[in-house]
C-alpha positions as CSV (number, residue, x, y, z in Angstrom):
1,X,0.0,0.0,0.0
2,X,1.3,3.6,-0.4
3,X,2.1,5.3,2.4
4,X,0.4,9.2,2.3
5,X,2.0,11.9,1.9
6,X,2.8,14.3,4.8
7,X,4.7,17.7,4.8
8,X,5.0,19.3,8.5
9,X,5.8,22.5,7.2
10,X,2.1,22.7,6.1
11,X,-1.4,22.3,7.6
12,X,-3.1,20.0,5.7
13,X,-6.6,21.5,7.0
14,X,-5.3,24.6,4.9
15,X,-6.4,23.3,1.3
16,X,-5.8,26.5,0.0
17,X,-2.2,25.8,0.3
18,X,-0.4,24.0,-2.4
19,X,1.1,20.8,-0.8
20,X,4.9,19.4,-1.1
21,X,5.6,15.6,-2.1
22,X,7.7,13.9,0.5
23,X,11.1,13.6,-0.8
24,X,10.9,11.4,-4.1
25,X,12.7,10.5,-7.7
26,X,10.8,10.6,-10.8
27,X,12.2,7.8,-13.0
28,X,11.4,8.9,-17.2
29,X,11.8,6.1,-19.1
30,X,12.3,7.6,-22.7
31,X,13.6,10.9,-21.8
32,X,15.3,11.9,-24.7
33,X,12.0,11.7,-26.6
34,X,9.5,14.8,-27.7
35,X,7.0,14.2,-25.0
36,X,10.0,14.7,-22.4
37,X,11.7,17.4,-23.8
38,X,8.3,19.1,-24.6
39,X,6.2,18.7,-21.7
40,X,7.8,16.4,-18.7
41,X,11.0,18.1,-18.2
42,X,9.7,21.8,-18.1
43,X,6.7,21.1,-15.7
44,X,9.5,19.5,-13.3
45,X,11.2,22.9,-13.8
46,X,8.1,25.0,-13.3
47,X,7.3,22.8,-10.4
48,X,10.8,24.0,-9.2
49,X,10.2,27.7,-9.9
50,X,6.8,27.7,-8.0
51,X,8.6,26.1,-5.1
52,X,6.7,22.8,-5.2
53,X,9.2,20.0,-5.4
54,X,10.7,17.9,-2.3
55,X,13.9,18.5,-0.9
56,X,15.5,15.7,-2.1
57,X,13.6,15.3,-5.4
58,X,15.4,13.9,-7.9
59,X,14.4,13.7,-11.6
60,X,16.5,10.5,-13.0
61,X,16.2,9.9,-16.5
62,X,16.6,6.4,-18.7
63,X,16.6,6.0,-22.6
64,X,19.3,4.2,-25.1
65,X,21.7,7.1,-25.1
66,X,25.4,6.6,-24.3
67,X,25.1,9.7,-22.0
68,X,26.5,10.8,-19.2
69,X,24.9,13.7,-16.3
70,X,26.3,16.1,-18.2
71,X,24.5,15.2,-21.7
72,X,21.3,15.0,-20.2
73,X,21.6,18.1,-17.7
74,X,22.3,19.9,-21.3
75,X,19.4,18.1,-23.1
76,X,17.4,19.3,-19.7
77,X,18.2,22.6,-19.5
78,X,17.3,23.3,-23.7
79,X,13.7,21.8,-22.7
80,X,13.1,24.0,-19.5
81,X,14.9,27.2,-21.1
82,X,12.4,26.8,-24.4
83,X,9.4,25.2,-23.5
84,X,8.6,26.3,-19.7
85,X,5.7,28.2,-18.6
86,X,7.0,30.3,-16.0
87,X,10.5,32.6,-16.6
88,X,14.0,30.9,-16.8
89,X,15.7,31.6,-13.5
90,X,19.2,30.7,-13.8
91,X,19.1,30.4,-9.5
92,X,16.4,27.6,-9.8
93,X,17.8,25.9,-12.6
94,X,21.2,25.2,-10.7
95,X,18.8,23.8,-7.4
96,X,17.3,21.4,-10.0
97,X,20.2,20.3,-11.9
98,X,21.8,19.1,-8.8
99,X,18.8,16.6,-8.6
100,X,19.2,15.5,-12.3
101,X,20.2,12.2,-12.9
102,X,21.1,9.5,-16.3
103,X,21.2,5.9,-16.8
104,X,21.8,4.4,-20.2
105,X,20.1,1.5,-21.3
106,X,17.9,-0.3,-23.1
107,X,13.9,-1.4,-22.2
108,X,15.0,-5.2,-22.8
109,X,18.3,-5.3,-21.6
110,X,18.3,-6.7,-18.0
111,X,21.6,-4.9,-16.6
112,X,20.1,-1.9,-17.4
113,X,17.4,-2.0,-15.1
114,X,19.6,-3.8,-12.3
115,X,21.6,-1.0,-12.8
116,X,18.1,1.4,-12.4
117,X,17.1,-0.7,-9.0
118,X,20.5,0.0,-7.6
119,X,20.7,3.4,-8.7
120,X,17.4,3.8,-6.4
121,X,19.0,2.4,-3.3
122,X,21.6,4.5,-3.7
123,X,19.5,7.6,-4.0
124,X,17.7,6.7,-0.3
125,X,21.5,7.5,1.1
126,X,22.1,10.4,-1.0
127,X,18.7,12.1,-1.2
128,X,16.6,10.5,1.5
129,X,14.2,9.5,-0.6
130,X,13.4,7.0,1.6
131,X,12.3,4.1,-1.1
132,X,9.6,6.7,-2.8
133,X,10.0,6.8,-6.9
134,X,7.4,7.4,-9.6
135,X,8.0,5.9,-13.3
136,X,6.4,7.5,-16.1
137,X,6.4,5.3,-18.8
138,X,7.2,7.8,-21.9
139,X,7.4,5.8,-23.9
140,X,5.7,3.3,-27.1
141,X,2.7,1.5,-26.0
142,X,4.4,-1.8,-27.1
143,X,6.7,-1.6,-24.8
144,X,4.9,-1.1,-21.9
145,X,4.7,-5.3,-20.8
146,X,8.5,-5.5,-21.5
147,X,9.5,-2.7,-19.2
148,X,7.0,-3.5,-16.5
149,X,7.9,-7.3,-16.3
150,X,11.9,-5.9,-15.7
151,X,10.6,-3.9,-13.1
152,X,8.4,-6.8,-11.7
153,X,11.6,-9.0,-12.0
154,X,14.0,-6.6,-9.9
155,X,11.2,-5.5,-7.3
156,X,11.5,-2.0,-7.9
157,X,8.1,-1.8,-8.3
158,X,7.1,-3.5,-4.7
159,X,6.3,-0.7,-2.0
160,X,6.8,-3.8,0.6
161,X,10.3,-4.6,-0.2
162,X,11.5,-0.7,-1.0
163,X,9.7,0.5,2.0
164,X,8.5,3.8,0.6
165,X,5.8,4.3,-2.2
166,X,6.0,3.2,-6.0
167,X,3.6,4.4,-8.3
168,X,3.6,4.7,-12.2
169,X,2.2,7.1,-14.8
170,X,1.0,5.3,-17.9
171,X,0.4,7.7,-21.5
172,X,-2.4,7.0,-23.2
173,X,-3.5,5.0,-25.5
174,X,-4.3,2.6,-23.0
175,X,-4.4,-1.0,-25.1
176,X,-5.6,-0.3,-29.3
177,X,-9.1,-1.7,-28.1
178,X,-11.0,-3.8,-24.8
179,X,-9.5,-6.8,-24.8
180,X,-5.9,-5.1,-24.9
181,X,-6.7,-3.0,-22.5
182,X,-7.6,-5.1,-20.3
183,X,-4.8,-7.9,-20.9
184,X,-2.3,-4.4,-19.9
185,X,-4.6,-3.4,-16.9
186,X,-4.0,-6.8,-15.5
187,X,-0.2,-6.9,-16.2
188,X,-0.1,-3.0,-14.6
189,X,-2.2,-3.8,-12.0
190,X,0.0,-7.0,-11.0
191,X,3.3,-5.7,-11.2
192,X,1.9,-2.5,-9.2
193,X,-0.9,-1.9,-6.4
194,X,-4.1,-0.6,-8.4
195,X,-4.0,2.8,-6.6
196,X,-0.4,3.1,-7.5
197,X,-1.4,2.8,-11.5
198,X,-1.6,6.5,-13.1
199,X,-3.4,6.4,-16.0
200,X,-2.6,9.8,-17.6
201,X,-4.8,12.0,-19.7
202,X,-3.3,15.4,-19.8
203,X,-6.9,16.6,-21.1
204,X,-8.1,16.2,-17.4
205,X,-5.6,18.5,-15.6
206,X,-5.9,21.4,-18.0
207,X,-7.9,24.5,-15.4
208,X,-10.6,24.8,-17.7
209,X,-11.8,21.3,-17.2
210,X,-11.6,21.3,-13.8
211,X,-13.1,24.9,-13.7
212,X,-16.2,23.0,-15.6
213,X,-16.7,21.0,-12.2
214,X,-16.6,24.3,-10.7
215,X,-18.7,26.2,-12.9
216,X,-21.7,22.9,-12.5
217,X,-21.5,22.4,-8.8
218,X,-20.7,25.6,-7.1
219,X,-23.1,27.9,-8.7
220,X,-26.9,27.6,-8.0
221,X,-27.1,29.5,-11.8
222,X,-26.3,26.3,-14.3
223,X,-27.1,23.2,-12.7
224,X,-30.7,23.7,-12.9
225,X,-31.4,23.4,-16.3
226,X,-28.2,21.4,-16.6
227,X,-30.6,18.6,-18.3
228,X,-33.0,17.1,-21.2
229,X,-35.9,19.9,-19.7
230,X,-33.9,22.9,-21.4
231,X,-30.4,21.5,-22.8
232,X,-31.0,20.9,-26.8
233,X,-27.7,19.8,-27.8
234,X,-24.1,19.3,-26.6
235,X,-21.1,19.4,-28.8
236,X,-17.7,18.7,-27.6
237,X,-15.3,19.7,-30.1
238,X,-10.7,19.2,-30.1
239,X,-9.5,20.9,-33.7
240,X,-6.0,20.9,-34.6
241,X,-4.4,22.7,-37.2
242,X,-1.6,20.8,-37.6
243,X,-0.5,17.3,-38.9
244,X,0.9,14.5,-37.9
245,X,3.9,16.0,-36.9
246,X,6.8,13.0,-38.1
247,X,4.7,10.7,-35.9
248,X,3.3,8.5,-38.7
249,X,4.1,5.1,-37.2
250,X,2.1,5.8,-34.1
251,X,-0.2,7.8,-35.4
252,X,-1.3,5.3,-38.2
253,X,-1.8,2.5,-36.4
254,X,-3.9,4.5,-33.9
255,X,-5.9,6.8,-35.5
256,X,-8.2,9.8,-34.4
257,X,-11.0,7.6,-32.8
258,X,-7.9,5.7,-30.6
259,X,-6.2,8.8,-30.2
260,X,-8.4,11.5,-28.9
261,X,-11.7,10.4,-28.9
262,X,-11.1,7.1,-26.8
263,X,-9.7,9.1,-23.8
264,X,-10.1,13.0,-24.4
265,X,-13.3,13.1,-25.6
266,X,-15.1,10.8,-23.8
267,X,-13.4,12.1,-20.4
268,X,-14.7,15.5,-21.0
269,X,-18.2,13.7,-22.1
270,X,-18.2,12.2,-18.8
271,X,-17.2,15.5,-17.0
272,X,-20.1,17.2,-18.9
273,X,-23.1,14.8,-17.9
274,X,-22.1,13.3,-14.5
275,X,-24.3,13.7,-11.9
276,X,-22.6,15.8,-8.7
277,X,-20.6,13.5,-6.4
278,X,-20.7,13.7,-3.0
279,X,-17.5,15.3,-2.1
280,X,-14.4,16.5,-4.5
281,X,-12.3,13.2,-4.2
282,X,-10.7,11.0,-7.0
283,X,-13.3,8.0,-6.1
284,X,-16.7,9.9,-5.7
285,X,-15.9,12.2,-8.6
286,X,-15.1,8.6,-10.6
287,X,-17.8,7.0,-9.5
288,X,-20.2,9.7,-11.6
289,X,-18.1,9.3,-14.1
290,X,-18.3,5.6,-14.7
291,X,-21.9,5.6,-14.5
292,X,-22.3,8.3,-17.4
293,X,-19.7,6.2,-19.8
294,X,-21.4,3.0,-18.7
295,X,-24.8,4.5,-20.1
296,X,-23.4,6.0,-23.2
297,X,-25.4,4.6,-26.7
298,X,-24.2,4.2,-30.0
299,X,-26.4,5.7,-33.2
300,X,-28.3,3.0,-34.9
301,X,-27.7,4.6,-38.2
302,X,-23.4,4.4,-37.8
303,X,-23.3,5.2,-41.6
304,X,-24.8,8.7,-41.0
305,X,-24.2,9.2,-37.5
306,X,-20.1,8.1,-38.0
307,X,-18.3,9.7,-39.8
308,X,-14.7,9.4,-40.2
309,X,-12.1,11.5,-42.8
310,X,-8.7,11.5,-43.8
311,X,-7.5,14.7,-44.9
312,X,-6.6,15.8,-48.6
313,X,-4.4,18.3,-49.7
314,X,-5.5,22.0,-49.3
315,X,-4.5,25.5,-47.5
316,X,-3.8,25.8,-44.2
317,X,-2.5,29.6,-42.8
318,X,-1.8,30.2,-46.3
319,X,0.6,28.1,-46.9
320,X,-0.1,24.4,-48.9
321,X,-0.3,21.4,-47.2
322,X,0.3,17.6,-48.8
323,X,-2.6,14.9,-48.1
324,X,-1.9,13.0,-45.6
325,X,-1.3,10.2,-48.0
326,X,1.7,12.2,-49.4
327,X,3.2,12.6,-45.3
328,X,6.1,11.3,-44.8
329,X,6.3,7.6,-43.6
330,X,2.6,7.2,-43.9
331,X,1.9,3.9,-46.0
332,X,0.8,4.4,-49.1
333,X,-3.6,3.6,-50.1
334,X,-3.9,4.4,-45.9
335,X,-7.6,4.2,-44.7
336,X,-6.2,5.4,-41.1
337,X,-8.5,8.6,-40.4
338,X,-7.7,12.1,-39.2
339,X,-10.9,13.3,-38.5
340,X,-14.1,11.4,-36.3
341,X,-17.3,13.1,-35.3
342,X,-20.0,11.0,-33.8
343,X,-23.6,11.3,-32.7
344,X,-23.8,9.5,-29.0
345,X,-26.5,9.5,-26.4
346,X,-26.7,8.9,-22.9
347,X,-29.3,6.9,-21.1
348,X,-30.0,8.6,-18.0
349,X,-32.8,10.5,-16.9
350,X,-31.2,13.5,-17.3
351,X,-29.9,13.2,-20.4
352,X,-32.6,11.0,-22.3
353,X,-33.1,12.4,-25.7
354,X,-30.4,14.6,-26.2
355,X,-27.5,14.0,-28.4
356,X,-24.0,14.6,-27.8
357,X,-21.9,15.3,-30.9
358,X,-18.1,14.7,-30.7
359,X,-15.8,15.6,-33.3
360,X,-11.5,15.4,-33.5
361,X,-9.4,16.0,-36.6
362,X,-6.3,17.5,-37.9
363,X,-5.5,20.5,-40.5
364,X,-8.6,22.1,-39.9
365,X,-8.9,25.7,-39.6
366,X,-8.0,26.4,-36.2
367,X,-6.6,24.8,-33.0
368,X,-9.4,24.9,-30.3
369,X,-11.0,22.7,-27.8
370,X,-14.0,23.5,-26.9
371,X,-17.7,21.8,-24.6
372,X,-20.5,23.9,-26.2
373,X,-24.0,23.1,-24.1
374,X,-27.0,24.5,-26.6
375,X,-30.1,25.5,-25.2
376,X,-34.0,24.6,-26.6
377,X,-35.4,27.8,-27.9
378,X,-37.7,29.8,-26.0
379,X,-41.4,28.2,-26.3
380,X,-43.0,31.1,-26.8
381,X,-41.9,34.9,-28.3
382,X,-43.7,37.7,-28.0
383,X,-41.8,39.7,-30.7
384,X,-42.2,39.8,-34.3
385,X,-40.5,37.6,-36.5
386,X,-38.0,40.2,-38.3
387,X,-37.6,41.4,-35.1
388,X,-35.6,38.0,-34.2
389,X,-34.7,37.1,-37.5
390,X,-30.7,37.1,-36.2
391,X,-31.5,35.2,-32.8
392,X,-30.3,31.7,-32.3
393,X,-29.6,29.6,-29.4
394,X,-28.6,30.2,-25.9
395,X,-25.3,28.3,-25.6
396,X,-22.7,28.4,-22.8
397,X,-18.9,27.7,-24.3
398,X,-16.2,26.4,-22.1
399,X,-13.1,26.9,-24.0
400,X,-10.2,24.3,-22.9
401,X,-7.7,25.9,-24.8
402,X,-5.7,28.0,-26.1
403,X,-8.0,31.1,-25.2
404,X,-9.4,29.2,-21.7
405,X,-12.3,30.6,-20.1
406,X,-15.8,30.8,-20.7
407,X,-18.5,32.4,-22.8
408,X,-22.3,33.0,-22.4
409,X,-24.5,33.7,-25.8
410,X,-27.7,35.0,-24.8
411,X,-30.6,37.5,-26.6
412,X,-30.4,41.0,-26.0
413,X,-32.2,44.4,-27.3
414,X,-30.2,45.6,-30.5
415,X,-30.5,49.9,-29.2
416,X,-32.7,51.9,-30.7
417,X,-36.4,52.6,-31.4
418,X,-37.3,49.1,-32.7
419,X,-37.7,45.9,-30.8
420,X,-34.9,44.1,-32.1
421,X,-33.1,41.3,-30.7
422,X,-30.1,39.5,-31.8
423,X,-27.4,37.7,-30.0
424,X,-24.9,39.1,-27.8
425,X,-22.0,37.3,-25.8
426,X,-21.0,37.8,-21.8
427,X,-16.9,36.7,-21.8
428,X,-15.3,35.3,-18.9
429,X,-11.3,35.1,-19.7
430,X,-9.0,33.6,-17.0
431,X,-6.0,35.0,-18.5
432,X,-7.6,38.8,-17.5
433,X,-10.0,37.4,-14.2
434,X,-6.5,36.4,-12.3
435,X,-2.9,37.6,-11.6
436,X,-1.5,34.2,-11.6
437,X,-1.4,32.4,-14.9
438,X,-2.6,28.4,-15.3
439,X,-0.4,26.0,-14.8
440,X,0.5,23.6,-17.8
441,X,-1.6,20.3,-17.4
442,X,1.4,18.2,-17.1
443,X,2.8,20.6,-14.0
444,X,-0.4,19.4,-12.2
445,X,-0.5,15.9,-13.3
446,X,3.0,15.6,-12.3
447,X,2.3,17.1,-8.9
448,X,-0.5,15.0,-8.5
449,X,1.2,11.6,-9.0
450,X,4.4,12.5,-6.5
451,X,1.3,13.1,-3.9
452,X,-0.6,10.3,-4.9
453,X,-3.9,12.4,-5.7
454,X,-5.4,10.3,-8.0
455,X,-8.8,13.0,-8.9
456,X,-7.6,13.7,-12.1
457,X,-6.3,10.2,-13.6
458,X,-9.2,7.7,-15.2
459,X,-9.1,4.0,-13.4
460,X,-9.7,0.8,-15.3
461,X,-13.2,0.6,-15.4
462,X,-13.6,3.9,-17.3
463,X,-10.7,3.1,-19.7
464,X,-12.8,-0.4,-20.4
465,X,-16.0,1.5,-20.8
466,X,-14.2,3.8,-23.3
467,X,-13.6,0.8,-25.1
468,X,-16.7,-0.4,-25.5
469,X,-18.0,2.6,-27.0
470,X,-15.1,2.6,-29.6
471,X,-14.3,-1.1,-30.7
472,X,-18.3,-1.3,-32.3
473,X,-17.4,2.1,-34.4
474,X,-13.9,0.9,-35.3
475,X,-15.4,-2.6,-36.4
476,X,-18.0,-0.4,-38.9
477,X,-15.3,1.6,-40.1
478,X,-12.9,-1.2,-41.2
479,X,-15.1,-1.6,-43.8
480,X,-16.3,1.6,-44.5
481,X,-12.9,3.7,-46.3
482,X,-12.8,7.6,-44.5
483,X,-14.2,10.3,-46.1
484,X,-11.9,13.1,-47.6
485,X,-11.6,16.6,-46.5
486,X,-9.4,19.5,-48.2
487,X,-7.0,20.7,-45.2
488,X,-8.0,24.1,-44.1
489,X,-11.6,22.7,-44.2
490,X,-14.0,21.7,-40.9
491,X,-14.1,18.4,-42.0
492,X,-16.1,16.1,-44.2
493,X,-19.1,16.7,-46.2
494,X,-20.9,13.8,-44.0
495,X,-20.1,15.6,-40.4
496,X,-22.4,18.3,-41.8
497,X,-25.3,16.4,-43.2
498,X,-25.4,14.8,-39.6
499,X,-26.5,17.4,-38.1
500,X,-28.7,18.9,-40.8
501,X,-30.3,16.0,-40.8
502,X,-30.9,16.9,-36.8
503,X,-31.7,20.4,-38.1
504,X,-28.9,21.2,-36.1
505,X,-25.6,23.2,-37.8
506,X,-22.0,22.7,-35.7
507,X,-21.1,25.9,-33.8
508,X,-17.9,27.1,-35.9
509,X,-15.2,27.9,-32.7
């Protein structure tokens, strides 16, 4: 079992307060790749800068590299000095580069992770880290079961044999379907305690998602009509501008419905419809959430209300763009798509009858992520109808990213002598609401995990309940080719019929 965390220098009735890990390392396994350099190792430095790592700490990386410290405190300090949120302080960056750490070796080669386990022990002497380490597995899905089994074989995975907690951070995808998953959460979940398992989706610790749990349970205003009675539509949209950046041997075999709609979508799905939990904890809050993934329905009419594209050449930012046949490394006569949207239901009495429409792809017009709830129209106006001939919906917009925060479209009274009305939007932005800018999701996933706060990281039973919404669409679509779409373009023709046929229109972000 892990032991909890305590730091005497705080209260920990004070919840206002962030809280300290007790002195830990953070083993990355594939440091040297993109999501490391990109993401990792500056959130460890902004952790540093805010004054939120362990004395002690020490970040230790491992990757095929014939390195020594010194390489990778060079590799370390590029990634913090370019990527890092808050400002390069040459002070902190020497306190954290005394805590950096290298071992070479390879995911298969036994020595190297003998080498790893000792390395540990060592570290209790020098650091007092007292037997606590955290893996993140960055790393290719395939070789997850051969990196876990070597940590299974030296024991450095055990909390009762090192004494202190052990916990590790799994990147999603989580299996390529259910039966996958499953065959990995049983190897995770017997080389490690289940509560030590972090399943990480960096979706879930970005501020506006968690601000949506705010914005539902803490105001009387929303949660009222938060439902079937006055809710028309929900559409959950993640739009990227951008390709596939190099990554065409994951990203083929994967896919938009396994790479973004398995975990992001649905996890912000379930954030949207769950019922309140009884207190702000990782099991009541995934409690809700299982029960709204476990009542999610498919369309009946998958051809209509499934559409999946692959994007053709076009204009993006005005430059051209190749197909994403013609990217490099990406098998030639591909079906893999780039672009999902899907019509999905939930069977609760709250939800009964209204449809949620989810939608991912790459090179379209914009990068935004966005949970837009639409409202039923008024029943009954008393105005002419020029007089509202430019009103539409109510709709409230929470914006995940880049411009977080959220917006309000209402009716309002155009000035002037006539009665007209037309649509007006109330802005909240948190960038100008608060002095202290949003940490980067990774910063407080990474937090989380060296705590052992598991609120924001999905357990098995909603990565299996994913997968049993996505296996049925992936079995239609392996015989149904994707749908093209010029780049620069919101997608397929068939994304829009969908919802014409709904007499519905997608909000355009």
């Amino acid at each position: 079992m892990s032991r909890p965390e305590t730091n005497p220098l705080r209260d920990p009735r004070d919840r206002r307060l962030p809280r300290v890990p007790d002195p830990c390392a953070l083993v990355v396994f594939g440091v040297t790749g993109d999501l490391a350099r990109k993401k990792l190792i500056p959130a460890v430095y902004d952790l540093g800068n805010r004054g939120l790592l362990p004395p002690g700490f020490v970040l230790l990386g491992f990757a095929r590299r014939d390195w020594g410290v010194g390489e990778f405190e060079s590799l370390a300090r590029e990634a913090a000095s370019q990527h890092s949120r808050t400002e390069f302080r040459e002070d902190v960056w020497r306190r954290i580069a005394d805590s950096l750490s290298f071992l070479p070796g390879s995911f298969d080669d036994p020595e190297g992770f003998d080498a790893l386990a000792a390395k540990l022990v060592e570290l209790e002497e020098t650091h007092g880290i007292k037997g606590n380490a955290a893996f993140y597995l960055s790393i290719p899905p395939a070789a997850f079961p051969t990196v876990l089994e070597q940590m299974a074989r030296t024991e450095m995975s055990d909390n009762s044999v090192r004494g202190g907690w052990r916990r590790v951070v799994v990147e999603k995808p989580f299996g390529h379907d259910q039966q996958s998953a499953r065959e990995l959460n049983e190897l995770v979940d017997r080389v490690f305690t289940p509560n030590d398992v972090f399943r990480i989706d960096h979706y879930l610790g970005k501020e506006t998602v968690q601000n949506l749990l705010a914005l539902r349970f803490a105001n009387t205003l929303f949660e009222p009509i938060w439902n079937s009675h006055f809710v028309d539509s929900v559409q959950i949209t993640m739009a990227e501008d951008v390709g596939i950046d190099g990554r065409a041997a994951f990203y083929d075999s994967a896919g938009a419905a396994r790479d973004v709609l398995q975990n992001h979508l649905l996890q912000l799905l379930a954030l949207t419809a769950m019922e309140e939990p009884v207190s702000f904890d990782a099991e009541a809050i995934r409690t809700e959430k299982i029960k709204v993934l476990n009542a999610i329905s498919l369309p009946r009419d998958l051809e209509h209300d499934a559409i999946r594209g692959q994007y053709d050449q076009g204009w993006l930012a005005g430059q051209r763009v190749p197909a994403y046949l013609d990217e490099k490394d990406v098998p030639k006569g591909s079906t893999t798509e780039t672009y999902v949207a899907v019509r999905l239901g939930i069977e609760t009495r709250r939800w009964a009858g209204v449809p949620f429409y989810l939608r991912t792809g790459k090179r379209l017009p914009r990068r935004v992520t966005e949970i837009a709830v639409v409202f039923k129209k008024a029943p009954h106006l008393p105005f002419d109808a020029t007089d509202t001939v430019e009103l539409g919906q109510n709709q409230l917009v929470v914006r995940v990213q880049p411009d977080e925060g959220v917006t309000l479209r209402f009716g309002s009274k155009v000035p002037g002598s006539a009665m007209e009305v037309r649509d007006v939007s109330m802005d909240f932005l948190y960038g100008a609401s608060f002095t202290e800018s949003s940490p980067e999701a990774y910063e407080r996933l990474i937090l989380d995990v060296l705590l052992g706060d598991q609120t924001l990281f999905p357990r098995n039973e909603e990565v299996d309940a994913s997968w049993r919404v996505i296996d049925p669409l992936e079995e239609f679509w392996a015989t149904h080719p994707p749908e093209k779409y010029r780049a620069g373009e919101w997608g397929p023709r068939g994304a829009d019929e969908m919802l014409t046929r709904d007499g519905r229109v997608w909000r355009r972000p």
